[in-house]
C-alpha positions as CSV (number, residue, x, y, z in Angstrom):
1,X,23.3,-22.3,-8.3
2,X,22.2,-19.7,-10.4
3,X,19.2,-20.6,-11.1
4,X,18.6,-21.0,-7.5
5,X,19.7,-17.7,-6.5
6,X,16.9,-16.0,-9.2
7,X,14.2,-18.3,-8.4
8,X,14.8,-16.9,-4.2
9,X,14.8,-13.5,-5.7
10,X,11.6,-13.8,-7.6
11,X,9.9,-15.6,-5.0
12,X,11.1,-12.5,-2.4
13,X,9.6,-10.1,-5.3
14,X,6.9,-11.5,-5.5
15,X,6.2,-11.6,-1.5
16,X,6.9,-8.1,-1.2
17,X,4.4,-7.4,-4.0
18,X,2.2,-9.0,-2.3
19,X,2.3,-7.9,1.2
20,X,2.7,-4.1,-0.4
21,X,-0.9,-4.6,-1.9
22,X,-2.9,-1.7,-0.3
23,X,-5.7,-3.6,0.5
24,X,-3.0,-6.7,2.1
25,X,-1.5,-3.8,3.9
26,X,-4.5,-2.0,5.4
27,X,-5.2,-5.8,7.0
28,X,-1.5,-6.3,8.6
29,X,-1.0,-2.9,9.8
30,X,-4.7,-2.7,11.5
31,X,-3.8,-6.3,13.0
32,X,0.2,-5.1,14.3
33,X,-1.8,-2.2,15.8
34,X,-4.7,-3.9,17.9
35,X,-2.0,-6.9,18.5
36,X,0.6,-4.4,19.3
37,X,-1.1,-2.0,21.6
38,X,-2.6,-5.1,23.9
39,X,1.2,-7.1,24.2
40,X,2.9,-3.1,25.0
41,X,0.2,-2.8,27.5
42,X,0.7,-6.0,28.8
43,X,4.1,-5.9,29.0
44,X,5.3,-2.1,29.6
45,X,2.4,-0.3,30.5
46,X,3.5,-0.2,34.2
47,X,7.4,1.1,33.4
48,X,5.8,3.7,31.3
49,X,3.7,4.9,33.3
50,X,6.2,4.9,36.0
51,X,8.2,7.1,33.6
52,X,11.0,4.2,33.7
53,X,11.2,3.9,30.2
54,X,14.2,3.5,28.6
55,X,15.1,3.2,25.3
56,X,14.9,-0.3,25.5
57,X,11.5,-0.1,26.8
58,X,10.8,1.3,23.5
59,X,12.7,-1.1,21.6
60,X,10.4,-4.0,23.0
61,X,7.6,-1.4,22.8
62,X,8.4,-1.3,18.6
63,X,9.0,-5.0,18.6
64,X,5.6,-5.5,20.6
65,X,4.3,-4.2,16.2
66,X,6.8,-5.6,14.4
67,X,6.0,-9.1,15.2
68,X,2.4,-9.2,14.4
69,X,3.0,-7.5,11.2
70,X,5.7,-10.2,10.5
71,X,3.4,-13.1,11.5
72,X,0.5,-11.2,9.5
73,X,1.8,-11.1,6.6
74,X,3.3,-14.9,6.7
75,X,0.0,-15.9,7.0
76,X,-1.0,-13.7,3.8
77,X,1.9,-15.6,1.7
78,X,1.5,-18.9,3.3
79,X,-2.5,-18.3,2.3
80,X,-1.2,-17.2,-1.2
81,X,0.6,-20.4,-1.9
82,X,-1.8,-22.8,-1.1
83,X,-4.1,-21.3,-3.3
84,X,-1.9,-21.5,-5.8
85,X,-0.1,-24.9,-5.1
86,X,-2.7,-26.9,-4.0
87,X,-1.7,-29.7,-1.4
88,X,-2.3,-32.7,-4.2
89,X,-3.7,-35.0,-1.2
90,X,-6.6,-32.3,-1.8
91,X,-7.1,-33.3,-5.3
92,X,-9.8,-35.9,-6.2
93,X,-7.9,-38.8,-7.1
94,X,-7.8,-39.2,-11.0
95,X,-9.8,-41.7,-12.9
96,X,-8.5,-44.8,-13.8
């Protein structure tokens, strides 16, 4: 179990350091932005401009970022570890 437990928290380490890399973090930001603005446009544009917003409306509004970063940077990781771990159905088969 232990082992377990510092393997997750290397592996978490690890991600962070990644994702914190400035040039990793100018791309996910600038992507939560354009991906961001469009979906709060999209989806709360009209109560803002209404002045209906609540603070819930700004919640969603924050959300409308977060996820794109999130998804962003999954794809940085997920693109991390399979050039690292190669899928071995990718490898030439060995010779026999």
């Amino acid at each position: 179990m232990r082992i377990g437990h510092s393997r997750t928290i290397a592996t978490i380490e690890e991600a962070l350091r990644i994702c914190m890399r400035r040039e990793h973090l100018r791309r996910t930001v600038r992507i939560a932005l354009v991906v961001g603005v469009i979906l709060t446009l999209i989806n709360q544009a009209d109560v803002v401009i209404r002045g209906d917003a609540t603070a819930i409306t700004w919640v969603k509004a924050a959300g409308n970022f977060l996820v794109p970063f999130i998804v962003s940077n999954l794809g940085l990781l997920a693109g991390k570890r399979a050039e690292r771990d190669p899928d071995p159905r990718d490898r030439p088969p060995a010779p026999t």
